[in-house]
C-alpha positions as CSV (number, residue, x, y, z in Angstrom):
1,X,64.5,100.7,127.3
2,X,61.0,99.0,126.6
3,X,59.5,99.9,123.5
4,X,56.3,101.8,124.1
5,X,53.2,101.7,121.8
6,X,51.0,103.9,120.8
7,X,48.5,103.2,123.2
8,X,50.6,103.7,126.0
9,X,51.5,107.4,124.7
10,X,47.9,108.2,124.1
11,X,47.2,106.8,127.6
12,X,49.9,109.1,128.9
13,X,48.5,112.3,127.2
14,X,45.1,111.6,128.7
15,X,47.0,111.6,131.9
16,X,48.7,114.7,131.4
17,X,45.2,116.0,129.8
18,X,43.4,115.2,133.7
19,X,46.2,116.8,135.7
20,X,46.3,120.1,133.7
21,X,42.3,119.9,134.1
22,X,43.3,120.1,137.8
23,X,44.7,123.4,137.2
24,X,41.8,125.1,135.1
25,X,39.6,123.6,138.6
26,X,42.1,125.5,140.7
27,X,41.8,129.0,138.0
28,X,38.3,129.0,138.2
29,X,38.4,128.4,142.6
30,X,40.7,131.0,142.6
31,X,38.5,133.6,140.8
32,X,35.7,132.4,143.6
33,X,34.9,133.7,147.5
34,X,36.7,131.4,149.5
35,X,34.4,129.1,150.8
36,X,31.6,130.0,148.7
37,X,29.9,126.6,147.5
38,X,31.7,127.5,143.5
39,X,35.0,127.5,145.6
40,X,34.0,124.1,147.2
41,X,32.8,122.7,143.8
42,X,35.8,123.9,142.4
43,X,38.0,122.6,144.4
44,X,36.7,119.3,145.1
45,X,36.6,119.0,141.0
46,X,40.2,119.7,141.5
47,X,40.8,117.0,144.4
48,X,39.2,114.5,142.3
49,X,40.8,115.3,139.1
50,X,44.6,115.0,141.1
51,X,42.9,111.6,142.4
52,X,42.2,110.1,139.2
53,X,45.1,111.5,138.1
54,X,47.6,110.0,140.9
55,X,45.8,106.1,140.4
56,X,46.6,106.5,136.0
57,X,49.8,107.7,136.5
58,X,50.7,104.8,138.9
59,X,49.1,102.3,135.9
60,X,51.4,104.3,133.5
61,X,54.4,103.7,135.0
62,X,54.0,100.2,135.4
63,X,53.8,100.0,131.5
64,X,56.7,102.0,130.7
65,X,60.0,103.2,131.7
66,X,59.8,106.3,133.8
67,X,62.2,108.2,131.9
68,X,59.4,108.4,128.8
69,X,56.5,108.7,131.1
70,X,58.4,111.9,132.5
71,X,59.0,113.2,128.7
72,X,55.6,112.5,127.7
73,X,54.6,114.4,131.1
74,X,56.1,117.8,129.7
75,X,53.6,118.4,126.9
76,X,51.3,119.4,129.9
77,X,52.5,122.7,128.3
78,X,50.7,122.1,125.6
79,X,47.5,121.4,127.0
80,X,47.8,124.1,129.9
81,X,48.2,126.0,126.5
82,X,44.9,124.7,125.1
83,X,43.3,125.5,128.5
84,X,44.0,129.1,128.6
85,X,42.9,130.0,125.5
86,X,39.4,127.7,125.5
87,X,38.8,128.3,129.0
88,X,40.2,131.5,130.1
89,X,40.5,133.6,126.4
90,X,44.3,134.0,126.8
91,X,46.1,135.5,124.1
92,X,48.3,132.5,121.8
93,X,51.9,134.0,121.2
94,X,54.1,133.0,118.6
95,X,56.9,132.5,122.0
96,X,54.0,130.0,122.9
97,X,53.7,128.2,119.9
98,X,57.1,128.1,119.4
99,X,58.1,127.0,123.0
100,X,55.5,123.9,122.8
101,X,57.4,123.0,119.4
102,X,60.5,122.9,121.5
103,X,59.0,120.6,124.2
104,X,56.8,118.7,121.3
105,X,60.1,118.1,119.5
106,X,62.2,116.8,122.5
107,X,59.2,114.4,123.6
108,X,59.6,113.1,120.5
109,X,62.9,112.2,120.5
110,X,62.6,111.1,123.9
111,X,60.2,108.5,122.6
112,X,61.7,107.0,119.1
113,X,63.1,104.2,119.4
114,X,66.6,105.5,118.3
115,X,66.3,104.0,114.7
């Protein structure tokens, strides 16, 4: 296993940070009249976003192994998290916070080095 850095796992976050973006795009289209120009905007925020998204994450996983870039990948619950309650005013749970502990925690694990 290669060691990773922490610049790869911030790079990976900010990857995981653009693809849940994609979501909150696809909320807010969602909440729209299809095919009103907001639904267009939207959704062509959302294309873009899975766009930019697809061309890091092929950069990411040249740097490290794709076991790690697939742990680092679940603390899109976190974010997704963050998003609902800046975006949308979603109610935080204490079965939220304690679920993204749980993912935090594995992620973690999944990334030491084993020492």
């Amino acid at each position: 296993m290669k060691k990773i850095s922490l610049k790869i796992i911030l790079a990976l976050q900010l990857v995981v940070m653009i693809y849940t973006l994609s979501s909150v795009a696809a909320k807010m289209a969602s909440a729209q009249e299809v095919f009103s120009i907001p639904f267009l905007l939207f959704y062509g925020v959302e294309i873009l976003l899975l766009g930019i998204y697809a061309i890091a994450w092929q950069q990411i996983i040249k740097r490290c192994d794709l076991s790690v870039a697939y742990a680092n990948r679940s603390i899109a619950i976190l974010w997704s998290l963050i998003w609902t309650v800046i975006f949308f005013h979603e109610a935080l749970t204490v079965k939220n916070v304690i679920g993204v502990l749980i993912v935090f925690a594995g992620t973690m694990i999944v990334n030491s080095d084993g020492e």
